[in-house]
Structures are given as C-alpha cells and as structure tokens.
N, C-alpha and C positions, 0 to 999 in steps of 0.2 A: 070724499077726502078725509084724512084724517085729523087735519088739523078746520078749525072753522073758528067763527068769528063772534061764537055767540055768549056769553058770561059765563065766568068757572063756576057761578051756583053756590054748591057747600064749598069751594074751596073758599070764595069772597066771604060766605056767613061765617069761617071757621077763623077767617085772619092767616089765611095761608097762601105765599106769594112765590112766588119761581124765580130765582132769580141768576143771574151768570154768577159764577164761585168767583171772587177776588183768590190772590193769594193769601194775603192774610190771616184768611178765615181756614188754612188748610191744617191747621190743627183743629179744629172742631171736626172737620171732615174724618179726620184718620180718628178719633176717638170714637163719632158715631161707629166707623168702621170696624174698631179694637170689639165693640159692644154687638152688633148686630150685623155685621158683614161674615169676618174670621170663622168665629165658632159657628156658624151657619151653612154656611157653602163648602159643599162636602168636600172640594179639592183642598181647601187651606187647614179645614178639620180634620181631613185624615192626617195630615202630617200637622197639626198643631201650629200652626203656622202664627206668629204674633207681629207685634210693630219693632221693626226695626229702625238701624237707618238706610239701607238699602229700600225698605218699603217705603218708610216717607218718602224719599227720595221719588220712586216714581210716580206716589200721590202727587206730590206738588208738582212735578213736571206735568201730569195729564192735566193740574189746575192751570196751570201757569200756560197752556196753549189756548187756552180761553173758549173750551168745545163744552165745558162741563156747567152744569144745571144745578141748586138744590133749591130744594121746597122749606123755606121755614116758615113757625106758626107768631102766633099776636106777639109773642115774648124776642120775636127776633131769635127763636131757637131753631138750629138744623134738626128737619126730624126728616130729610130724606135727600139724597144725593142721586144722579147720573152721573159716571165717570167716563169721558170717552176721548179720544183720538182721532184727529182728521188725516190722513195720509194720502199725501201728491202720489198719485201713481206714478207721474212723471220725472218723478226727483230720483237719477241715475245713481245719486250715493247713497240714498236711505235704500233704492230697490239692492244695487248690491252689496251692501252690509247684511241687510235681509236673508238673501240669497245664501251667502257666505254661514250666518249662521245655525239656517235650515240646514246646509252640508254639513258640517261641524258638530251637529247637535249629538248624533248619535255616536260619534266619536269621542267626544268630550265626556258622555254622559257620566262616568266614576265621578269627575269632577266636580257634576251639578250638584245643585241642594235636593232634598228629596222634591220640594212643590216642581222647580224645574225638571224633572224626571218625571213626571205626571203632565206636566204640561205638553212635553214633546211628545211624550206617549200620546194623547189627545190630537194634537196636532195631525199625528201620521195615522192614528184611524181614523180622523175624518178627511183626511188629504185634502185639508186645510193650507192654500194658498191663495193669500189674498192678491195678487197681481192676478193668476187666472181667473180668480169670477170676476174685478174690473176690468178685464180684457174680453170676456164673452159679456158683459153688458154697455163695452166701450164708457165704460167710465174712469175720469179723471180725479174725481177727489173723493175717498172715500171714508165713513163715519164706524168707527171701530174699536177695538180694544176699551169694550166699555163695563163697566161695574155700576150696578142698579142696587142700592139698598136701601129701607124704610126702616127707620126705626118702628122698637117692635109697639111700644105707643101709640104709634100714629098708622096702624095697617088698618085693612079692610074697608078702606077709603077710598080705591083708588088712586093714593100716590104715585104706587109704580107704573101704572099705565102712564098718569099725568105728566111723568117724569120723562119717559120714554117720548112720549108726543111734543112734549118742550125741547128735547137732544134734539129731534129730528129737524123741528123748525130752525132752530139755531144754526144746524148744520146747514141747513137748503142756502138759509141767509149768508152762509160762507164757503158757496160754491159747491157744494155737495148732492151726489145726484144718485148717491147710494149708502147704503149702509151694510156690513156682516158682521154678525155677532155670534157668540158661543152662548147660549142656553145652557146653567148647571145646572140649574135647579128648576124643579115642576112647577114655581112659581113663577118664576122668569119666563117658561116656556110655554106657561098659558097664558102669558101677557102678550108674546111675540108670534104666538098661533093665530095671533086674532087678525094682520094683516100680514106679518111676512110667512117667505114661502122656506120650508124646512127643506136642507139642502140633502143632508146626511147626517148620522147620530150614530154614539159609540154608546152600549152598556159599562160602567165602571168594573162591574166584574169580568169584564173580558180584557183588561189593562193587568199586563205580568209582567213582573222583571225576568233577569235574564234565569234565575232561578224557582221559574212557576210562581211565585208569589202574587198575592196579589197588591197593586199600588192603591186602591182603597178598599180594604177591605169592610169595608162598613158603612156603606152609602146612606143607608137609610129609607126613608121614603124618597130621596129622589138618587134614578137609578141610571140616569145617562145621561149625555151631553149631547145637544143637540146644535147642530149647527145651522144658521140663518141665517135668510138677505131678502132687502127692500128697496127696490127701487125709489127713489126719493121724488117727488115733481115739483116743479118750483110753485106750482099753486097751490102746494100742500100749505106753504108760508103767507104771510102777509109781510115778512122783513124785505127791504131793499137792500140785496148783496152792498151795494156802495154806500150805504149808512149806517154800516156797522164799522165801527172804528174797531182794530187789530186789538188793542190794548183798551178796552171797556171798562170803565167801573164799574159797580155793583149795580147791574141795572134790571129792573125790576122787565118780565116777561109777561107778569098777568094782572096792570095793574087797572082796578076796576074803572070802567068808563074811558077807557082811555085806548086807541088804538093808532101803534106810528112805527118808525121804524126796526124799536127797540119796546114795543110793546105787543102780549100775543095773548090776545083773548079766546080759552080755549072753553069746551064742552066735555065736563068728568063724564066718566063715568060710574057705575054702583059694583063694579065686579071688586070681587075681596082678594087685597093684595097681602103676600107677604115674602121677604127677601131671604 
C-alpha cells in the first residue's frame, strides 16, 4: 500500500507538516504558484499565463472544497501545495454542465483564452472523459483536477510524492475510490509512474491550431501530457470517512506520534522532486 503508518522521518527532523489548506491561507498558495507553478509548466509558460482574478478565483474554489493538501516547514511557511477536486459522478447537474461544455468547446474556441485552447486541445488527444473511466472502474467519487507544486527551495526531498500520497489519503477519508490526473511535466510523471497506470499521452508538438501552428511551441525538457488513474483502497488510509467534518480547520495530517482520524503517519521517500 501506499500509504503506511510508520514516521515521516526527515520530514518530522525538518519541521515539515501536511496540512488540510484553510481558505485563508489561499493567498500564500496563489503566490507560491505566481513563483514556482506558472513559469514552470509548459501549458501556462507557453502562453504566459499569470494571476488573475479568474485564476484566484478557481484557486480558492479548489481550496475552499477542502480536497487540497500543503506541506509547510518550522516557519509555518508554504513550501508545497496539492491542488485537487473531488467530483460525484453521480451529481446529474455537474455531469451535464460537463457534457454541454465538452460539446461547446470546440465551437466556442475563437472565444477561448489561448491556455483554454490548449487545454481542450489536450483534452481531445487524450479523449479524456472523466465519467467514462468512472464508469469502467464503477466508480462514484472521483479525486481530480489537481495541481502539484514544490517550491523550488524545498525540491529533491520528496515533497511531491509526500504531497501526492497525503491527496490520496484525504480523498479515500471522503469517499473516494479513484483518482485521474493529467501529468504535464516529467516531474509530475515520474512521480505518478510509480503506482498509477498511464492511460494515454499526447506530445505537445503534435497540438496545432487551425492554421498548422503550433500551441506550444517550446515545451522544453518536458515533451508530453500524460494521462493517469489510481484506483484508490480504503486501506490505503487510516481516516474514518465519518470523522472528518465537511468544513475542517487547519488540521495537521502528519502530526509526530500521534495517529486518529485527522492524523496520517506517512513513510518519505528519497526520489528527487521537482514541479
């Protein structure tokens, strides 16, 4: 399993704790992100993508549903984030709003912003629909729409694994028996090779608009999108679903010595992260 029950190790020597994001705290979050998310990840770098209020806006919505993780160190500073989304397959208005907009997408697309137009572009060469993989794994609540970043300080520790394996726990603790995520980056995707299984993947230089261009043309060292899913088990966690309260304060995930149902003693690992 992935998750276990045995001490973080260097994260407890480092003064480094996991903890559920308040809202609050979602300006620290969008700043790490302005610094070490943006200019990194080649979809928001090719088109320069910065902080808006459209983008706070869906920051604090992912925080404010209470799925998302950060790692701070002894200073109470954020130096790493999991952003993610839990989605009821079963919820008839969010599946067709969904729907409606997957139709819509490429009709609207003059209208998009350029990231939007790379986005849907992605979407249709990985034919990427999340209701059909919860439907071939019969699952109900799924763990998604997530954004992993490390400050660049605090890499090669192991935070984005640790970050990744605290999402998961969280998620099991709230009904969640699956996960699919988009891999942009060869960091993200050797994080996610290690136990999910790779559905399908698009090279960014095969993404053209309607006049052969390319939508990034400049990827870098990382060269595709890779798409992924984890079946989740509830013995991955140690949370009891009915003791986690909906609306949670700041509550601490790894706190040393201590194991309940808002506490999650995990095992780093040594592979070198960076977002």
């Amino acid at each position: 399993a992935v998750v276990s029950t045995q001490s973080t190790g260097q994260f407890d020597i480092a003064g480094i704790q996991f903890l559920t994001i308040p809202l609050e705290r979602a300006e620290e979050v969008l700043e790490l992100l302005a610094v070490s998310y943006l200019p990194e990840n080649p979809i928001d770098a090719s088109v320069r993508v910065q902080r808006s209020d459209g983008f706070d806006a869906y920051i604090s919505r992912l925080i404010e549903k209470s799925a998302c993780v950060m790692a701070v160190d002894s200073e109470d500073k954020i130096v790493g984030v999991r952003l993610a989304e839990i989605i009821d397959v079963d919820d008839a208005l969010l599946k067709l709003t969904t729907s409606v907009q997957d139709a819509l997408a490429y009709v609207l697309s003059p209208f998009h912003s350029d990231r939007e137009v790379i986005h849907w572009a992605i979407i249709r060469a990985l034919q990427y629909n999340l209701y059909d993989i919860a439907a071939e794994q019969a699952s109900k609540r799924v763990l998604t729409h997530g954004i992993l970043c490390v400050a660049a300080g605090s890499r090669h520790m192991g935070l984005g694994t640790e970050l990744i394996t605290q999402s998961e726990a969280l998620a099991v603790a709230q009904g969640c028996d699956l996960t699919v995520v988009m891999g942009t980056t060869l960091n993200s995707q050797a994080i996610f090779r290690r136990s999910y299984t790779a559905l399908r993947s698009v090279d960014y230089l095969d993404l053209k608009d309607s006049n052969g261009g390319y939508l990034i043309p400049y990827p870098g060292k990382d060269t595709s999108c890779v798409l992924f899913m984890k079946v989740l088990l509830p013995q991955q966690s140690n949370f009891e679903k009915e003791d986690i309260e909906k609306d949670r304060p700041e509550t601490s995930l790894s706190e040393p010595g201590k194991i309940g149902p808002t506490d999650e003693l995990l095992t780093p690992r040594d592979e070198n992260k960076s977002m």
